[in-house]
N, C-alpha and C positions, 0 to 999 in steps of 0.2 A: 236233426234229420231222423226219422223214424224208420227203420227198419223194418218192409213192409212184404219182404220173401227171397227167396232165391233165386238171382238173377240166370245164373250159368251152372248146372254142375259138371263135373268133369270125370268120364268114365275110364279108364283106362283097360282095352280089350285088346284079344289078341285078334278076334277077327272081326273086321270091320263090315263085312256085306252081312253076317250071321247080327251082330248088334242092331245094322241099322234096322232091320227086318223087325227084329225085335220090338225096338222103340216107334217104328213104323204101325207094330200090329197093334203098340199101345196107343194109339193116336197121334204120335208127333209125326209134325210132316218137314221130309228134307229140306234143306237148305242147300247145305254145298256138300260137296263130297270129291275125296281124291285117293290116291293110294294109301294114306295113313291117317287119314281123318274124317270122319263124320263130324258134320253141325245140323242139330235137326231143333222144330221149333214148336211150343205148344199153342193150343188158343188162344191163351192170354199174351203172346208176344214172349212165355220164358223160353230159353233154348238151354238143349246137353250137347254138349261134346263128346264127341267119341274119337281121341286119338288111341292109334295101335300101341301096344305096351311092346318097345323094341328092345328090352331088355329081353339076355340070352334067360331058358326055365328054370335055369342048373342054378344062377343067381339070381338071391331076394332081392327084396324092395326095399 
C-alpha cells in the first residue's frame, strides 16, 4: 500500500465558529458542524477537523 497523503488532520481550537471561518476563507467547504466540532472538506475529497480543545488554559497538553 502506498502512502499517497493525508487523509484527515486534526486541529484542536478553542473557538470553533473563528476556525471554521478560517479554513472556510481558505477554501474548505463545511461538512458538519455542532457545538464542539467542525469537519470541513477540500477539493480533492481530504477533510480537517476541528474539535474544541475542552481542556481548562491553567492546564497543559
Amino acid at each position: 500500500m502506498a502512502i499517497t497523503g493525508i487523509r484527515r488532520p486534526v486541529f484542536l481550537v478553542d473557538d470553533i465558529e473563528t476556525s471554521q471561518r478560517f479554513f472556510t476563507d481558505y477554501g474548505l467547504h463545511p461538512i458538519e458542524r455542532d457545538e464542539t466540532s467542525a469537519l470541513l472538506e477540500t477539493m480533492d475529497g481530504g477533510e480537517a477537523a476541528t474539535p474544541a480543545c475542552l481542556l481548562e488554559p491553567s492546564k497543559p497538553v
